[in-house]
C-alpha positions, 0 to 999 in steps of 0.5 A: 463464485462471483468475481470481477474480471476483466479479459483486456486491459483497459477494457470492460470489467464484469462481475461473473461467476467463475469456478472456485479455486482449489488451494496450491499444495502450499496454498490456502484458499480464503473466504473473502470478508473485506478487500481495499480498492488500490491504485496499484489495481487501476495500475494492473489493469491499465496493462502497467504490470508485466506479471499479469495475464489476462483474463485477471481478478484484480485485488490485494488488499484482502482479509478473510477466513480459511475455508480450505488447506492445501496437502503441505500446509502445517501452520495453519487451520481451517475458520483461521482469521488472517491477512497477507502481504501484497508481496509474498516470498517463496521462503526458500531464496536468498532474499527470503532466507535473509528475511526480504520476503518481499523481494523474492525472486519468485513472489507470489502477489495476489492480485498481480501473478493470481487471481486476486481478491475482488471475489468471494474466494482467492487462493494464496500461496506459500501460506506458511511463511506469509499468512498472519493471523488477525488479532482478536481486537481487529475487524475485517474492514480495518484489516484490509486498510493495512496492505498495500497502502498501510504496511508500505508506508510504515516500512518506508517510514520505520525501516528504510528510511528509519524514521526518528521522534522528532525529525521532520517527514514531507509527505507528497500525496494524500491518498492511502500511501500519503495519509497511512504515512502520517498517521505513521509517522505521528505514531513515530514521533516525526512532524508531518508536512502533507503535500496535496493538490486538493482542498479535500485531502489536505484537510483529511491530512490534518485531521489525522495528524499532519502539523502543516498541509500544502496546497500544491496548485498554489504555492512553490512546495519545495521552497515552502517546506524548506521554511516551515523544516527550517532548512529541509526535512529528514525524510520526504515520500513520494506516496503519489508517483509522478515527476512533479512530486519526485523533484519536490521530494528531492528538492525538500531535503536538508543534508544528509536527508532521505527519499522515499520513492514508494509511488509507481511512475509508469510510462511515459513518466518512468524516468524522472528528472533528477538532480543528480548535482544535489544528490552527491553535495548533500549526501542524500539517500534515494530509497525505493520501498516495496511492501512489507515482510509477514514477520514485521507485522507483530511489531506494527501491531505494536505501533498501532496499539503504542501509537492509539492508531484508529485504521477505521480513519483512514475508511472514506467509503464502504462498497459491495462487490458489484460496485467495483466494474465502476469504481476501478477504472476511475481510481486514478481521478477519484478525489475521495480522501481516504480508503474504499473498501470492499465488504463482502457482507454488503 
């Protein structure tokens, strides 16, 4: 099959033919027909993720079609449209047993620890518990929009933070995260402040939704925020990952408000500042939030559908395989305001 490959980090990637997986007994290998380009990609291979091993196919992103069936699986047939979490639990742990597959002790992340979806093919484990089918009125394309970016956000939004109609949200960076999360939101019933460094995607924010957009690079955000929320917002996300948006996140809160932390922070950045004195006065929540479990999904298909939610908005660009080794590398300074998405039919 074609892949693309890198066999150092930060090094040179390449579109290869490598041989085609077999599935894990519990596994399924799928055809790819659609994968997102995510920043968490650029993440792994900038040498930030501890599970990766060289050589590595990036990709997590991914729907397609089971081509091929492991010997244990029991849900699932082959010519099956389907997608999958970005985290998937083994089913069996405590975490996974209580219903938090994706903080399983032993997850399987496509992309991550296997070779991922940048390829014609990619092999998935523990199949049976994490596999979704992908509803009939969904195409390719708009699948792949919605892991990570989409169903990270709506965790956070909908179960962390347990967002409410009419509650004020505070969204820091506009790129898949930020703009899944007002579309999200809006659906929720919440108004939207987004928060930006570029012209571009605070304008891509307001045309999907957001009642207020800030330019960051010329105003005070935390203070601006607090005047539009008359007094803090409810819920404020870091969708972007960087101290400055931490702190303003923070800093936006009224009482008794809640952070969301779903933006990595790599080193040297990995222990922000925090205003620990703010945090115990206001009684404010910080909450971390990582992807989402397979069981979820019915109900945000629900929420699509309630909510009128077009995922093809969130589409800024369509790319064939063989553009990847040039676009990955420059993911963390792209200013495209939206989602690039891999189509294999390219």
């Amino acid at each position: 099959m074609k892949a693309v490959l890198y066999e150092e980090f930060r090094g040179r990637l390449t579109l290869q033919k490598v041989p085609d997986p077999e599935p894990p007994e519990h596994g399924v290998v799928l055809a790819v027909r659609a994968s997102g380009l995510c920043l968490s990609d650029w993440h792994g291979w900038m040498g930030h993720d501890p599970d990766i091993h060289l050589p590595h196919v990036p990709g997590h992103e991914l729907a397609g079609t089971i081509v091929a069936l492991g010997k244990g699986i029991r849900r699932w047939e082959l010519g099956q449209r389907v997608t999958v979490p970005f985290v998937s639990g083994c089913g069996h742990c405590v975490y996974c047993r209580e219903g938090n597959q994706q903080v399983c002790n032993h997850q399987f992340q496509p992309g991550f620890t296997a070779w991922g979806s940048f390829a014609e093919y990619v092999a998935i484990s523990y199949a049976d518990t994490n596999l979704i089918e992908i509803p009939e009125r969904y195409d390719f394309i708009e699948t792949a929009t919605l892991g990570c970016r989409f169903i990270t956000a709506y965790r956070a939004l909908a179960d962390r933070a347990q967002l409410q109609p009419g509650q004020w949200v505070a969204v820091h960076g506009c790129g898949g995260v930020g703009l899944s999360s007002i579309l999200i939101a809006k659906a929720l019933g919440a108004q939207v402040v987004a928060i930006d460094i570029t012209d571009k995607k605070c304008n891509k924010a307001l045309e999907l939704g957001a009642d207020r957009a800030i330019h960051a690079g010329t105003t005070e955000v935390a203070g601006e925020i607090l005047e539009i929320s008359r007094g803090g917002v409810h819920v404020s996300i870091d969708a972007l990952g960087h101290p400055n948006t931490c702190l303003n996140s923070i800093n936006c809160l009224r009482k008794l408000g809640k952070h969301l932390q779903v933006g990595l922070l790599p080193d040297p950045n990995s222990y922000p500042k925090i205003p620990f004195s703010k945090i115990i006065a206001n009684e404010l929540q910080i909450l971390g939030s990582h992807g989402m479990q397979a069981h979820r999904y019915p109900e945000l298909f629900r929420l699509l559908e309630k909510g009128k939610i077009d995922l093809h908005q969130l589409i800024a660009d369509k790319v064939a395989l063989e553009q990847v080794p040039d676009l990955l590398p420059k993911l963390n300074v792209s200013d495209r305001a939206g989602i690039t998405v891999i189509n294999m039919d390219f």
